[in-house]
DSSP file (Angstrom, degrees, kcal/mol; ACC not computed):
  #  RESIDUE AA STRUCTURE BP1 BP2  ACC     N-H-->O    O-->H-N    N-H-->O    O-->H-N    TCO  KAPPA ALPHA  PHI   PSI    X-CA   Y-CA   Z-CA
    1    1 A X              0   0    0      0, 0.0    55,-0.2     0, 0.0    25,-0.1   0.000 360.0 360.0 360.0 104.9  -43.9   53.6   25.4
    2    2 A X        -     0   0    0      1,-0.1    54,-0.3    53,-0.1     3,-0.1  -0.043 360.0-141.5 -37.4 141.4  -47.1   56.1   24.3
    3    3 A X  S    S+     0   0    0     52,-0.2    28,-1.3     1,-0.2     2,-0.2   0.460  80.5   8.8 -92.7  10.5  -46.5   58.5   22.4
    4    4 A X  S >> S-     0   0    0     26,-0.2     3,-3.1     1,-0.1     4,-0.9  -0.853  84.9 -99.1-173.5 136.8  -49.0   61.2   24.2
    5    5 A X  H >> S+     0   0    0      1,-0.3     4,-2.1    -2,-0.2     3,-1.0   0.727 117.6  66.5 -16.6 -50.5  -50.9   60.8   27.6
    6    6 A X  H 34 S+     0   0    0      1,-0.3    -1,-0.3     2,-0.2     4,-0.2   0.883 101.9  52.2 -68.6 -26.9  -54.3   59.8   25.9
    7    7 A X  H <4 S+     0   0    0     -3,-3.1     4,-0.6     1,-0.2    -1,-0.3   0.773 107.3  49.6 -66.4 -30.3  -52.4   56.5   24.8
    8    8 A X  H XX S+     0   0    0     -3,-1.0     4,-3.6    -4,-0.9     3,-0.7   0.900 101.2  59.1 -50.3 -63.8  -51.3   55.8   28.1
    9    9 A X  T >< S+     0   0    0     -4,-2.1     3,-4.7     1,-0.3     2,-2.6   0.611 120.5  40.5 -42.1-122.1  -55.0   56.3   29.7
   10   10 A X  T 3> S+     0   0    0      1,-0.3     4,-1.0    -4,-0.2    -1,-0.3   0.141 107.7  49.5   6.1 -44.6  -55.5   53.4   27.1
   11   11 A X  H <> S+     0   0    0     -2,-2.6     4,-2.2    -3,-0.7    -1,-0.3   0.814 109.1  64.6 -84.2 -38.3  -52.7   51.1   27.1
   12   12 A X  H <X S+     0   0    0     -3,-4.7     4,-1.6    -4,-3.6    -1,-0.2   0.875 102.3  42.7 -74.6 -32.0  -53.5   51.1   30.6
   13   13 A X  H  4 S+     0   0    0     -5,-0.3    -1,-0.3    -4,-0.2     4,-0.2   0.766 100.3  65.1-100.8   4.4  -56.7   49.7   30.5
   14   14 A X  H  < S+     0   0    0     -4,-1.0     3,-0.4    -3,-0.1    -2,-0.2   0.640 100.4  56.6  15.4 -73.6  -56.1   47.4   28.3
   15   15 A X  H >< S+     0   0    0     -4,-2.2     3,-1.0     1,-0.2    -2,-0.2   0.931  90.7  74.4 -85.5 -37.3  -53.8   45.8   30.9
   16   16 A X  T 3< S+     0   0    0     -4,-1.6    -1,-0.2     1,-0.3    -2,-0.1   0.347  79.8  54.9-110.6  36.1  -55.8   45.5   33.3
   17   17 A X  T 3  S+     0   0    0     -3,-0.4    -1,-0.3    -4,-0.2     2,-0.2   0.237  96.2 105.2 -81.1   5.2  -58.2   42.8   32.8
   18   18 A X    <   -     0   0    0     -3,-1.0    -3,-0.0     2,-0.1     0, 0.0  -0.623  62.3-157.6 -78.8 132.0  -55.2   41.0   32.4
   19   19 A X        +     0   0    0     -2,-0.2     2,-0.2     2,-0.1    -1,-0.1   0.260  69.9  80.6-111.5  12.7  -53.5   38.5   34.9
   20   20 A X  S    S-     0   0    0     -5,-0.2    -2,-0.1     1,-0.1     0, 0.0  -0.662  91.0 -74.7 -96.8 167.9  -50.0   38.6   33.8
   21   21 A X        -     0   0    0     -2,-0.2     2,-0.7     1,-0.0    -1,-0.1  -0.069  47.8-158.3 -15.3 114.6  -46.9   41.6   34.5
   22   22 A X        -     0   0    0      2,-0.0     2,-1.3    -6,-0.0    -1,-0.0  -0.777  15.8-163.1-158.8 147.7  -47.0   44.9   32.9
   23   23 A X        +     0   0    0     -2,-0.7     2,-1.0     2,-0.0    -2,-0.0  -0.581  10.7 173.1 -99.3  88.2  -44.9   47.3   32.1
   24   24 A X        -     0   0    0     -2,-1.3     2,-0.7   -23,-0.1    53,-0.0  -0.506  11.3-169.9 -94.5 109.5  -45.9   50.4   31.3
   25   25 A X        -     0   0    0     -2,-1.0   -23,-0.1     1,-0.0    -2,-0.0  -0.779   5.3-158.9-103.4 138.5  -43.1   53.5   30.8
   26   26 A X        -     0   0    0     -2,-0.7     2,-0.3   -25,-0.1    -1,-0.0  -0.010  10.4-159.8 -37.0 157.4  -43.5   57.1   30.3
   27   27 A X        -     0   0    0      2,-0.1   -25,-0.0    -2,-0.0     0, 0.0  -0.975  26.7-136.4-156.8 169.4  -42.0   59.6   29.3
   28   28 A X  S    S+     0   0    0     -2,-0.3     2,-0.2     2,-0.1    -2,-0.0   0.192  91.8  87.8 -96.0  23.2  -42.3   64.0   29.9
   29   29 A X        +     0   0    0     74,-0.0     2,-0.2   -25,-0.0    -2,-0.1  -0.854  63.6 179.2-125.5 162.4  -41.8   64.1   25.6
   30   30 A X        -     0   0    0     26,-0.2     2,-0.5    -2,-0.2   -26,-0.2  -0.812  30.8-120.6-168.9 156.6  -45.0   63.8   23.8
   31   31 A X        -     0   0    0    -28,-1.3    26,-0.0     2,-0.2    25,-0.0  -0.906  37.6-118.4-115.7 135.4  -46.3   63.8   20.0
   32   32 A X  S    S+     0   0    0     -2,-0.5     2,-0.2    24,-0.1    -1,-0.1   0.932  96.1  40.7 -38.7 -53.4  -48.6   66.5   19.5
   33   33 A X  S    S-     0   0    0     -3,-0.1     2,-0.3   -30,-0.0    -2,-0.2  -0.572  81.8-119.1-106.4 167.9  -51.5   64.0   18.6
   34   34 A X        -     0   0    0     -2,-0.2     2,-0.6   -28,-0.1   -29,-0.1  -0.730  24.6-140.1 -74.2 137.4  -52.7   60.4   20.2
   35   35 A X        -     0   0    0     -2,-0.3   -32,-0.1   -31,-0.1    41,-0.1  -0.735  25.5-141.1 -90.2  81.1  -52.4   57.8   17.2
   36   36 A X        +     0   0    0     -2,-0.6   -29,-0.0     2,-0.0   -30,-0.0   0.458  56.6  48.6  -0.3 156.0  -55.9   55.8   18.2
   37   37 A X  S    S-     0   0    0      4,-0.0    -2,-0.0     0, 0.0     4,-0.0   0.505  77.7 -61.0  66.3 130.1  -55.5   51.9   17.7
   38   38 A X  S    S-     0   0    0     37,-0.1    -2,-0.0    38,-0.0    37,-0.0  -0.189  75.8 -21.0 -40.8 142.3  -53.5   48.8   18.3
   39   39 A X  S    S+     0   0    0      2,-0.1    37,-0.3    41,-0.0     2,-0.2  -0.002 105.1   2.3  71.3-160.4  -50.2   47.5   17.5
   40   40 A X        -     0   0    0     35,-0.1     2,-0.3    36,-0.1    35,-0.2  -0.442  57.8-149.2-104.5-177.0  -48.5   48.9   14.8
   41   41 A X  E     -A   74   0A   0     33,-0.5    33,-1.3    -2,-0.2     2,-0.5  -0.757  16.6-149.7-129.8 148.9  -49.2   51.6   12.7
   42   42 A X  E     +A   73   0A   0     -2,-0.3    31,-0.2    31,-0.2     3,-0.1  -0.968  27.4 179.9-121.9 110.7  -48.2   52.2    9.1
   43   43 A X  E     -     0   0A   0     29,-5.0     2,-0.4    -2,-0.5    30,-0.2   0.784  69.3 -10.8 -94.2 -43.5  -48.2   56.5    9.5
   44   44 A X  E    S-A   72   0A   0     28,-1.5    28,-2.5     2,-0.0    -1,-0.5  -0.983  75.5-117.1-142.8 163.7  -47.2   57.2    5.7
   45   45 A X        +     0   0    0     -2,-0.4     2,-0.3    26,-0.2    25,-0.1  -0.888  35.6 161.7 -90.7 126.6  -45.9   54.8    2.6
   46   46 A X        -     0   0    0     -2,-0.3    25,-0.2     3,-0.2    24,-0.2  -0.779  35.0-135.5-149.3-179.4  -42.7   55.2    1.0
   47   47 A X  S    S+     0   0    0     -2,-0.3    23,-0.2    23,-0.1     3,-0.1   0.393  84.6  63.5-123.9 -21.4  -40.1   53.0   -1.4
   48   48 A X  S    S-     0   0    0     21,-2.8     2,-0.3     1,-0.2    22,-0.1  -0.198 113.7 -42.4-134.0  34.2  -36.6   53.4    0.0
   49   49 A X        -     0   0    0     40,-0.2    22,-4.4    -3,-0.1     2,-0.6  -0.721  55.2-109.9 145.9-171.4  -36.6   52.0    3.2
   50   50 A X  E     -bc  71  98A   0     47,-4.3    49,-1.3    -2,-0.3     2,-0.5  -0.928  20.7-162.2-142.3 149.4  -38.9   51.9    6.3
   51   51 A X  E     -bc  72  99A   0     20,-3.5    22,-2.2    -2,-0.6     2,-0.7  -0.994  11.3-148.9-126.6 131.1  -38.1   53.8    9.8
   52   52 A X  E     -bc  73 100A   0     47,-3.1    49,-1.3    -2,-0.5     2,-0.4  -0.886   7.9-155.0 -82.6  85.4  -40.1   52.6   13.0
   53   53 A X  E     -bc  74 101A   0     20,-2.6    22,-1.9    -2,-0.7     2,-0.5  -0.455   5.0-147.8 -67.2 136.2  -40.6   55.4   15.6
   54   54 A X  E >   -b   75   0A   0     47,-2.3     3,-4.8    -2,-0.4     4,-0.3  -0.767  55.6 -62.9 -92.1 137.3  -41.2   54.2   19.3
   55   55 A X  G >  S+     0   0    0     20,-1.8     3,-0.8    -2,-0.5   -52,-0.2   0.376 120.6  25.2  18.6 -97.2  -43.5   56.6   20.9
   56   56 A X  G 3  S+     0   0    0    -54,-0.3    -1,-0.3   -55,-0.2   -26,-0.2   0.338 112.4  71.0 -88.3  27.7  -42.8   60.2   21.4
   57   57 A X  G X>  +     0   0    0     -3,-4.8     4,-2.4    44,-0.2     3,-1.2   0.507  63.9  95.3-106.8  19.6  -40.5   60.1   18.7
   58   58 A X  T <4 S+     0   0    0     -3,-0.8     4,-0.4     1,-0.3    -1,-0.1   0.831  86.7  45.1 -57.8 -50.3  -42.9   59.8   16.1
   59   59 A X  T 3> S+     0   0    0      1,-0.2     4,-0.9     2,-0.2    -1,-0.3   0.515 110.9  49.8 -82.0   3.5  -43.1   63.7   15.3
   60   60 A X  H <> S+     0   0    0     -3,-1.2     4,-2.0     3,-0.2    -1,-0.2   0.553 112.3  52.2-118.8 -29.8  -39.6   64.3   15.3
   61   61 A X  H  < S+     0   0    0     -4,-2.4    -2,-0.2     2,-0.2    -3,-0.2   0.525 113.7  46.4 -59.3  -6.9  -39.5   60.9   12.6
   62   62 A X  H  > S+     0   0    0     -4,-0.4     4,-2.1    -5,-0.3    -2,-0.1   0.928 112.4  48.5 -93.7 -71.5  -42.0   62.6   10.6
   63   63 A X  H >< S+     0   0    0     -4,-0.9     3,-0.9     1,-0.2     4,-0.2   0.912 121.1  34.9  -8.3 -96.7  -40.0   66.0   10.8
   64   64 A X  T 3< S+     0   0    0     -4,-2.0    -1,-0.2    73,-0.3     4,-0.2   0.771 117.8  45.3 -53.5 -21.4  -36.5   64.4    9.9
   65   65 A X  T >4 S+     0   0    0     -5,-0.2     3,-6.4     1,-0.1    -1,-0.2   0.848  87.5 115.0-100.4 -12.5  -37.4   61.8    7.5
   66   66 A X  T << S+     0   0    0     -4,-2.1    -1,-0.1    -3,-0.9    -2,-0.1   0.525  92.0  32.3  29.4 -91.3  -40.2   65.2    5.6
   67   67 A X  T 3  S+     0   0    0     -4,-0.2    -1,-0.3    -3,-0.1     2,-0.1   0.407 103.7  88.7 -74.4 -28.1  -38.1   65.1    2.5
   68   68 A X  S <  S-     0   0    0     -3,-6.4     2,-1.0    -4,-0.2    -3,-0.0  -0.393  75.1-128.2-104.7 151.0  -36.9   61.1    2.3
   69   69 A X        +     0   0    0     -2,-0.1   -21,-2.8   -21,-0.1     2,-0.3  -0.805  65.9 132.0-106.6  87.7  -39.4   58.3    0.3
   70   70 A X        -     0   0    0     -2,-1.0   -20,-0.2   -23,-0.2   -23,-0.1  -0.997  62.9-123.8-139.5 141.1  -39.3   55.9    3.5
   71   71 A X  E     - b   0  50A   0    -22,-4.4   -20,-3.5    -2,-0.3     2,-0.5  -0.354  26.5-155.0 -82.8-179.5  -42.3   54.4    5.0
   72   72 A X  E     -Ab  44  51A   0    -28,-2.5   -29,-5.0   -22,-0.2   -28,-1.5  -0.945   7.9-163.8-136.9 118.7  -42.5   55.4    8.8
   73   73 A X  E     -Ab  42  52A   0    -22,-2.2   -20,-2.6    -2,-0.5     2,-0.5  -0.894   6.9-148.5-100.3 140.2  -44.4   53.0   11.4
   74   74 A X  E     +Ab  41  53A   0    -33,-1.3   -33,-0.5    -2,-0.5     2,-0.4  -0.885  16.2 178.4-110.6  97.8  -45.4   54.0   14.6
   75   75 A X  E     - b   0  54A   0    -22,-1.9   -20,-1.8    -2,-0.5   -35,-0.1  -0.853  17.5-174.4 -99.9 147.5  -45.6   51.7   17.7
   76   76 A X  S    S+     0   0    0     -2,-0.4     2,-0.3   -37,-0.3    -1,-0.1   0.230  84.2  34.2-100.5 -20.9  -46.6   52.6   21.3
   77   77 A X        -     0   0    0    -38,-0.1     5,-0.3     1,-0.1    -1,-0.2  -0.995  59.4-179.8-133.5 136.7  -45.9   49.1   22.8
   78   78 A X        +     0   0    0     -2,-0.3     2,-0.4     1,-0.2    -1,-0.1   0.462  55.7  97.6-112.7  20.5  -43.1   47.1   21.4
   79   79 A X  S    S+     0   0    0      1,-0.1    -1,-0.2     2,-0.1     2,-0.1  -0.975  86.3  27.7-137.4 123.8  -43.6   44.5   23.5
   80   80 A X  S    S-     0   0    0     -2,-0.4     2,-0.6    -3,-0.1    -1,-0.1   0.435 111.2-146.3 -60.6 175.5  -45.2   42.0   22.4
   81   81 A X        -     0   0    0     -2,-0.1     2,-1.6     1,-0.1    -3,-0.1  -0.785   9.7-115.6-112.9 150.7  -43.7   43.5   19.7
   82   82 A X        +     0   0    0     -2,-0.6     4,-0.3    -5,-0.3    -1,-0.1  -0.566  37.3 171.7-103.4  90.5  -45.6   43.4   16.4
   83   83 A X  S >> S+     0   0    0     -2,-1.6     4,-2.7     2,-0.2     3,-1.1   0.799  72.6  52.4 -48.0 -43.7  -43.2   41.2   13.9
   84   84 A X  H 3> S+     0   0    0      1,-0.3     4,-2.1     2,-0.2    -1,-0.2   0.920 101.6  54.0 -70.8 -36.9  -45.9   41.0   10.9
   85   85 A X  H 34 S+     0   0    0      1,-0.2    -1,-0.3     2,-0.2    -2,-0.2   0.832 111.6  45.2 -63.5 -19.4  -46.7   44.5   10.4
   86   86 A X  H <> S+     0   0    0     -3,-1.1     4,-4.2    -4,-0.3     3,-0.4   0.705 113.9  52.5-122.9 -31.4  -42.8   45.5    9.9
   87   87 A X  H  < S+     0   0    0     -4,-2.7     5,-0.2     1,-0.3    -2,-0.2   0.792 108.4  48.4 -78.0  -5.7  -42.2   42.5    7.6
   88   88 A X  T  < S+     0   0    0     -4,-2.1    -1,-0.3    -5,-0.2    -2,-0.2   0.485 109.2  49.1-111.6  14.4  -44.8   43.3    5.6
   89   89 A X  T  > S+     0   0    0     -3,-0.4     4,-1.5    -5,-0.2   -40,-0.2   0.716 111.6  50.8 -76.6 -39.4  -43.8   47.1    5.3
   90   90 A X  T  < S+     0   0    0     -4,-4.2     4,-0.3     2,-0.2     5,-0.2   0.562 117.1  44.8 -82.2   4.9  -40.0   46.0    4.4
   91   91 A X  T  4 S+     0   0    0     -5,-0.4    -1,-0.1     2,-0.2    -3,-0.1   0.746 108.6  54.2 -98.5 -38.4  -41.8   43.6    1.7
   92   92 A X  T  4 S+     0   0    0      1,-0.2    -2,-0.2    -5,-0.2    -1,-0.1   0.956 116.8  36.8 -38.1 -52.3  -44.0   46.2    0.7
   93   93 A X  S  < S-     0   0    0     -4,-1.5    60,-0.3     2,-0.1    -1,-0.2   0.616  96.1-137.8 -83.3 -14.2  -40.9   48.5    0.0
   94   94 A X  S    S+     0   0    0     -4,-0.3     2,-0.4    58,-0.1    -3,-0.1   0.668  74.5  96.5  63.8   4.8  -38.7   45.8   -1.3
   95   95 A X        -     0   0    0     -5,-0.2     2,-0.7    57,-0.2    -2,-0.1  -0.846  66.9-149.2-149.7 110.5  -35.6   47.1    0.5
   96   96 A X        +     0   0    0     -2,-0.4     2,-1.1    53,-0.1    -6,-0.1   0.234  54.8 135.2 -61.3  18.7  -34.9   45.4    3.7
   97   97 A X        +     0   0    0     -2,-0.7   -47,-4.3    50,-0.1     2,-0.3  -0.546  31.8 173.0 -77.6  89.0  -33.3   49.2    5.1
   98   98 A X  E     -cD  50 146A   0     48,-5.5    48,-1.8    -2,-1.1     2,-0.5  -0.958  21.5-168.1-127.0 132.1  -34.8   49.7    8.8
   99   99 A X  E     -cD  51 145A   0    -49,-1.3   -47,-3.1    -2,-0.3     2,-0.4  -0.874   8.0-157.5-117.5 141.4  -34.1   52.3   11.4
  100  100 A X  E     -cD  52 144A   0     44,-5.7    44,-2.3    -2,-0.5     2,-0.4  -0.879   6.0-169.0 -92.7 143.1  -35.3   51.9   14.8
  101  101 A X  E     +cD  53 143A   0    -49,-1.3   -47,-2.3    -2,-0.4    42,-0.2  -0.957   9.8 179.7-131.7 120.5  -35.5   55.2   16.5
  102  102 A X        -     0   0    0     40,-1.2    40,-0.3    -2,-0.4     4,-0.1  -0.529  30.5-139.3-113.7 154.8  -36.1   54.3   20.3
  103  103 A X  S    S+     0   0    0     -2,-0.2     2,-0.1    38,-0.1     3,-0.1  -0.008  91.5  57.0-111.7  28.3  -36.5   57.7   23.0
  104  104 A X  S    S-     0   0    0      1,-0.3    38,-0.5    38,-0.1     2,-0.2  -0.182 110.8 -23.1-116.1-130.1  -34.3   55.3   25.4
  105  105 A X  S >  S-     0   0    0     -2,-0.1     3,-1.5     1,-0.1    -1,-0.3  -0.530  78.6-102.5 -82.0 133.0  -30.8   53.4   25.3
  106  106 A X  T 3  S+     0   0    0      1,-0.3    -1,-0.1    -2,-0.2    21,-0.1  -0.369 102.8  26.6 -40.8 110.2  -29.9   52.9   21.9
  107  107 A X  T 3> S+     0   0    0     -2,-0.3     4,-0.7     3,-0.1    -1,-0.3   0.370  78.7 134.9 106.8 -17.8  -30.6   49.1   20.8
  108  108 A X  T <4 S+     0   0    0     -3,-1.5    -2,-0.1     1,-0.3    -3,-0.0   0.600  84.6  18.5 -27.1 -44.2  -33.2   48.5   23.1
  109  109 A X  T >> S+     0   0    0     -4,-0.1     4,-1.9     2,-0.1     3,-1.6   0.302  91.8 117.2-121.5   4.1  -35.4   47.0   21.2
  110  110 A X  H >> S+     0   0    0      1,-0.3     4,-2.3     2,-0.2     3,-1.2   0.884  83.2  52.7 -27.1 -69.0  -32.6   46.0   18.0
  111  111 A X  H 3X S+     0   0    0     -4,-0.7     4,-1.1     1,-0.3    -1,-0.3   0.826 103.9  51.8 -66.1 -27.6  -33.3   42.2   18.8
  112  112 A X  H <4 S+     0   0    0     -3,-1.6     4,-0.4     2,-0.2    -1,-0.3   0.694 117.3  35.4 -87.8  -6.9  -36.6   42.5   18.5
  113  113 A X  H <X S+     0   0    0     -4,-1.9     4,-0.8    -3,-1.2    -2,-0.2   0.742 118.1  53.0 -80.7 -33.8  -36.5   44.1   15.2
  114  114 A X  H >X S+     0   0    0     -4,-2.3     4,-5.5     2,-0.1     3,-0.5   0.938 113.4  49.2 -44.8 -60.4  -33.1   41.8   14.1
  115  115 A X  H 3X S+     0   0    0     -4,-1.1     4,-1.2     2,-0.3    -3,-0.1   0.749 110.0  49.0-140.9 -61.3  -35.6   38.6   15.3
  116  116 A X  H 34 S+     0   0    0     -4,-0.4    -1,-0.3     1,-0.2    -2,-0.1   0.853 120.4  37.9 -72.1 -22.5  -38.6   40.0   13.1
  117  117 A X  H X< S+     0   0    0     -4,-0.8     3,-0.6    -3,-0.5     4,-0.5   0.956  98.9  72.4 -70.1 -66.2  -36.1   40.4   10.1
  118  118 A X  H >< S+     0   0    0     -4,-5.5     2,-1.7     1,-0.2     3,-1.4   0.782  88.9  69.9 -31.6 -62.5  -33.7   37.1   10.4
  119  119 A X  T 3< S+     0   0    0     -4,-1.2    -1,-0.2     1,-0.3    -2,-0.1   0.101 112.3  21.4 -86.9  37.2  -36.6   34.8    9.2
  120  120 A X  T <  S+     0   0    0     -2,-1.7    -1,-0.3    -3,-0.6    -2,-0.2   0.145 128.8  34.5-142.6  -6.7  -36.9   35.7    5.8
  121  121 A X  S <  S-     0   0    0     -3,-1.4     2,-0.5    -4,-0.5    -1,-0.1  -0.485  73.9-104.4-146.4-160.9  -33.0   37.3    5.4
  122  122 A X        -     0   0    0     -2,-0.1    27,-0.3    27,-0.1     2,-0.3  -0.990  49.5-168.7-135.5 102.1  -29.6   37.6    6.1
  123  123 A X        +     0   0    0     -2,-0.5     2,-0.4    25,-0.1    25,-0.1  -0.850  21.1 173.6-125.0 144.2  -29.4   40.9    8.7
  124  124 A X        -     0   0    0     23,-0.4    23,-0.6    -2,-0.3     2,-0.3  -0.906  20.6-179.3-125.9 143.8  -26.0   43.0   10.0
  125  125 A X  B     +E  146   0A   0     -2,-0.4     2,-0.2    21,-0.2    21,-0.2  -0.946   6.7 179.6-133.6 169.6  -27.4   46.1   12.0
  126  126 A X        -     0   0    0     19,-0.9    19,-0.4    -2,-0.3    -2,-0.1  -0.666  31.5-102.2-175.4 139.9  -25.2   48.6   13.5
  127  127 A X        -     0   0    0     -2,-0.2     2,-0.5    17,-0.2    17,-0.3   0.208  23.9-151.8 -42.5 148.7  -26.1   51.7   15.6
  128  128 A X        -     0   0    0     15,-0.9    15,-0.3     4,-0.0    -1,-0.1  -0.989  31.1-108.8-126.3 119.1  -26.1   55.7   14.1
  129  129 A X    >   -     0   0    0     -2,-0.5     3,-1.1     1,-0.1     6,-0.1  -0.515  19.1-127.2 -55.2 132.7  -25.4   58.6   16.6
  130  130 A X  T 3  S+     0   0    0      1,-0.3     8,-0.3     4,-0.1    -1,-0.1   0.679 109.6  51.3 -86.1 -43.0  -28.5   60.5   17.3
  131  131 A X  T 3  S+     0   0    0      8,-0.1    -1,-0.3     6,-0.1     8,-0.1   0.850  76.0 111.9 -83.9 -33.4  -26.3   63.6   16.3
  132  132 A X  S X  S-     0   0    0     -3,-1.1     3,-1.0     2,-0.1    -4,-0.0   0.018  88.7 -96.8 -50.0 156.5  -24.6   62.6   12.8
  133  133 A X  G >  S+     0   0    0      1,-0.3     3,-2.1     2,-0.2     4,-0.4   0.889 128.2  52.4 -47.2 -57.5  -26.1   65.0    9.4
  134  134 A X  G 3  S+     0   0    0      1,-0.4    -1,-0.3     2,-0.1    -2,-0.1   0.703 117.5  39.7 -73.7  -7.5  -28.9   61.8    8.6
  135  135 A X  G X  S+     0   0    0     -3,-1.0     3,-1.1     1,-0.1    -1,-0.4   0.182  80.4 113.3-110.5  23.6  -30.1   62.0   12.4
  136  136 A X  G X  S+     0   0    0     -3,-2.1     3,-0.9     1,-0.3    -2,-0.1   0.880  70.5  56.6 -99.9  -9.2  -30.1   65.5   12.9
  137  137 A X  G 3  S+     0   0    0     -4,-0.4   -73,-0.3     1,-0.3    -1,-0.3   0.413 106.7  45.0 -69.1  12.1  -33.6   65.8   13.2
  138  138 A X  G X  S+     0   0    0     -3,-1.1     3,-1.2    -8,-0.3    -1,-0.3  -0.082  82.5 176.6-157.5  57.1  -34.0   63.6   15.9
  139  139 A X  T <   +     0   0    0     -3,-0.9    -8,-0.1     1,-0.2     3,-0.1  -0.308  69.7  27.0 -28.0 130.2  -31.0   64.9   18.2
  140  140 A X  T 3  S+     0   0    0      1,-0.2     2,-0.5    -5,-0.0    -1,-0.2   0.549  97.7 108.7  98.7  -4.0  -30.8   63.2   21.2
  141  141 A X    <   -     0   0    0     -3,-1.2    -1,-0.2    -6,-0.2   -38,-0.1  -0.876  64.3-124.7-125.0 140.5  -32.5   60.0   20.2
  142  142 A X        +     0   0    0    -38,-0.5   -40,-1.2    -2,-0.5     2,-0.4  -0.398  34.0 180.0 -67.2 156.4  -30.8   56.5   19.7
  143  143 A X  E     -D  101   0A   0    -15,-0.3   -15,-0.9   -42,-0.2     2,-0.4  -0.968  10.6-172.5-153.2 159.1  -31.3   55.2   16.6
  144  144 A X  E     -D  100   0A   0    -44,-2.3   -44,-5.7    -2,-0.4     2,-0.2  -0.886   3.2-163.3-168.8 140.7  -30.3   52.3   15.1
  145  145 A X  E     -D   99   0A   0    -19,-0.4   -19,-0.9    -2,-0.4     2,-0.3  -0.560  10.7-168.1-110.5 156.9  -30.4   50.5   11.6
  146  146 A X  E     -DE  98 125A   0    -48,-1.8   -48,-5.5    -2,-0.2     2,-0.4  -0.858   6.3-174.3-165.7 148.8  -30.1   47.2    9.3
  147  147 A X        -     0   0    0    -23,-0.6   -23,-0.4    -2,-0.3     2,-0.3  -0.994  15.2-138.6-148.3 130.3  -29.8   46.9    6.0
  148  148 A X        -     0   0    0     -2,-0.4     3,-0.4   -25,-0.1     2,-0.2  -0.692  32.5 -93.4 -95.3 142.5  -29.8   43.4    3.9
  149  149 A X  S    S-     0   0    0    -27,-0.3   -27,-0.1    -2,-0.3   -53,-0.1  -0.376  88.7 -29.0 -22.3 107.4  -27.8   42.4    1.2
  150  150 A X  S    S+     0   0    0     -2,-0.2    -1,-0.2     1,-0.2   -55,-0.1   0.699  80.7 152.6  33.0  66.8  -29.4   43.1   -2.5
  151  151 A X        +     0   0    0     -3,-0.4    -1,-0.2   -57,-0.1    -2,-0.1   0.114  13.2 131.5-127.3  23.7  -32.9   42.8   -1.4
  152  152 A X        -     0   0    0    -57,-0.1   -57,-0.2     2,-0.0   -58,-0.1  -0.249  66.4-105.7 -69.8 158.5  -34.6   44.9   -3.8
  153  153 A X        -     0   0    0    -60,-0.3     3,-0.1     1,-0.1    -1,-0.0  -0.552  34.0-116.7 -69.6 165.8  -38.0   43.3   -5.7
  154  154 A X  S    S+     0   0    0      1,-0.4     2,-0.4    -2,-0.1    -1,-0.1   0.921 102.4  17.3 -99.8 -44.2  -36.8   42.4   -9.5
  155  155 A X        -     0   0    0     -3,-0.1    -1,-0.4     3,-0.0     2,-0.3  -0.999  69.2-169.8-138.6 163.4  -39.6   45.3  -10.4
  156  156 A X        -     0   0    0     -2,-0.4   -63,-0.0    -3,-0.1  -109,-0.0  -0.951  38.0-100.5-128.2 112.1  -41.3   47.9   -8.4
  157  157 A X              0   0    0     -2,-0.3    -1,-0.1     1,-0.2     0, 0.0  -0.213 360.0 360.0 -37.1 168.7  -44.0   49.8   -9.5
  158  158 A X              0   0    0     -3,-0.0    -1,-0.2     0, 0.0    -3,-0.0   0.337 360.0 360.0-103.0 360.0  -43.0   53.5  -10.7
């Protein structure tokens, strides 16, 4: 799902030199800017975990997580959904701790982030209400987490 019109225009051509299905969805909520470029996107670097925004929830990830040392990735498609980029952000960080924050049904795309995890670790996820004190910047948006078992690097730069 873009996260602002001019990513749409794009995505959309793109698809269509293409001879398969596509699905492209919309939405009336919007990121102030286009993020330019494919796949996903590494928007800032942090140490204690890594949060994935789906499209227009990017500024409202940015917003809430301000204060927190977490990296934040941005995707505009997850499907195909881009497995390498997110494993090598939670290796980057050393702490397998990832929230999906989706602007649809909560969990939507949870398998395909489970999927990307499971084949280097041992993953439990379970859902956070959009409303709770750690979401409250991003009201109104599903969110969802997993967090691994002791998965820190034995040292981490300072």
């Amino acid at each position: 799902m873009p996260g602002h019109p001019d990513e749409a225009v794009s995505l959309l051509r793109e698809a269509l030199p293409g001879d398969g299905t596509v699905y492209l969805r919309l939405s009336g909520q919007s990121n102030a800017r286009p993020r330019p470029g494919p796949g996903m996107q590494v928007v800032r670097q942090g140490g204690r975990g890594v949060v994935l925004a789906v499209g227009p929830m990017l500024d409202r990830v940015l917003a809430a997580a301000e204060d927190m040392d977490v990296t934040v990735l941005y995707a505009k498609t997850v499907r195909p959904f881009d497995a390498e980029t997110l494993r090598a952000a939670v290796a980057r960080t050393g702490v397998a701790d990832v929230v999906l924050v989706e602007p649809y049904l909560a969990g939507t795309s949870a398998h395909q982030v489970s999927e990307a995890l499971v084949e280097s670790r041992t993953v439990s996820g379970h859902s956070v209400p959009a409303g709770t004190p750690r979401c409250a910047g991003m009201a109104r948006s599903p969110t969802t987490t997993w967090r691994t078992p002791s998965t820190r690097r034995a040292s981490r730069p300072p």
